[in-house]
C-alpha positions as CSV (number, residue, x, y, z in Angstrom):
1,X,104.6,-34.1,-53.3
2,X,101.0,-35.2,-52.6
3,X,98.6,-34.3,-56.0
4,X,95.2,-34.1,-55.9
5,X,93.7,-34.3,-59.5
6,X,90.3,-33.4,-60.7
7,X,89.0,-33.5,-63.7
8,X,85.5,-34.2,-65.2
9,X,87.3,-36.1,-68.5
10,X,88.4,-39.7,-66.9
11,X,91.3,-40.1,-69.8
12,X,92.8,-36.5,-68.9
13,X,92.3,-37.2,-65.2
14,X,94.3,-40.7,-65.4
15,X,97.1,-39.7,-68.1
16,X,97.9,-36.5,-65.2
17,X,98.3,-39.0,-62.4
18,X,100.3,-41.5,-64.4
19,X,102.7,-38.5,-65.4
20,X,102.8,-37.6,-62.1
21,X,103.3,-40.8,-60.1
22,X,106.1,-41.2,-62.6
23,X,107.8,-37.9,-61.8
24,X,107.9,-39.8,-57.9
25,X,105.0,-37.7,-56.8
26,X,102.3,-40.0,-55.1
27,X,98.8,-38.8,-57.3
28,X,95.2,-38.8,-56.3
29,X,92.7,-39.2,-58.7
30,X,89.2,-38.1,-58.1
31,X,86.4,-37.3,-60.0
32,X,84.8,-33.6,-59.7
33,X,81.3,-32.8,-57.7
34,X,80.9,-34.5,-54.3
35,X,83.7,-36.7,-54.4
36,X,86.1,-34.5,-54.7
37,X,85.0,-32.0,-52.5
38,X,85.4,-34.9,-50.1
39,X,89.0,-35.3,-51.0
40,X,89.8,-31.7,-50.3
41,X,88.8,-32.1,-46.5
42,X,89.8,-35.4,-46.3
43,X,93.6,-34.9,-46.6
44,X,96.2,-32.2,-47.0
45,X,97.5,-32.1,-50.4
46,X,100.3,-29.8,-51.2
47,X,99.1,-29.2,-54.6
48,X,95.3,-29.3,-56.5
49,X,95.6,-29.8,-59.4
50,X,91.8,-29.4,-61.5
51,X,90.2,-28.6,-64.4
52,X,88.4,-25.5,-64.4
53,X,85.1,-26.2,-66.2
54,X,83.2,-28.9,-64.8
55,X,79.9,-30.1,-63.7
56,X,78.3,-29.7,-60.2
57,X,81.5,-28.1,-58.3
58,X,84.3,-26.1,-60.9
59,X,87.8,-25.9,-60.1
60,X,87.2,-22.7,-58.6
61,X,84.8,-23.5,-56.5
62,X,86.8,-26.8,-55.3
63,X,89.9,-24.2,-54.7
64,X,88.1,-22.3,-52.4
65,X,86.8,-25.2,-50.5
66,X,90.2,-26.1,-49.8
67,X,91.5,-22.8,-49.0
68,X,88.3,-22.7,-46.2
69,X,89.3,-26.1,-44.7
70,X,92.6,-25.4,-44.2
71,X,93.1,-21.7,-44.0
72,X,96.7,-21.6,-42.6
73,X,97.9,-23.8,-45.4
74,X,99.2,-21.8,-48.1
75,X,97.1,-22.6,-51.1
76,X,98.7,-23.3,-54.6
77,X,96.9,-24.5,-57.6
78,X,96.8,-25.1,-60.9
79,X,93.5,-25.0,-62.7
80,X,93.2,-26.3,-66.6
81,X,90.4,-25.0,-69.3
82,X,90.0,-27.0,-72.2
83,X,88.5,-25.1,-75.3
């Protein structure tokens, strides 16, 4: 599977695509706000995978933006919150 991660917290960010890559799944690594939302229309990822809380674009925000790019792809997501 393709992963996109996003996460405002560089450590979490890195230790989910190194888990990832090593369960054979090829991991993209961005960091949130602009960047990322260019790495939602850049590519078609089969999974987002983002951190809900996050400065300039939340994972909610980013979900949607990648739901309106690619409305016929079926959208699946898993969003983290850190307390």
């Amino acid at each position: 599977m393709k992963v996109l991660v996003v996460d405002d917290d560089a450590a979490m960010r890195k230790m989910l695509g190194k888990m990832l890559t090593l369960a054979g799944h090829e991991a993209v690594e961005v960091p949130p706000g602009a960047e990322a939302l260019t790495a939602v229309g850049a590519a078609d990822y089969d999974v987002l995978l983002t951190d809900v809380i996050m400065p300039e674009v939340d994972g909610v925000e980013l979900v949607r933006a990648a739901r309106k790019g690619n409305p016929a792809q079926a959208a699946y997501g898993l969003a983290l919150a850190e307390q």
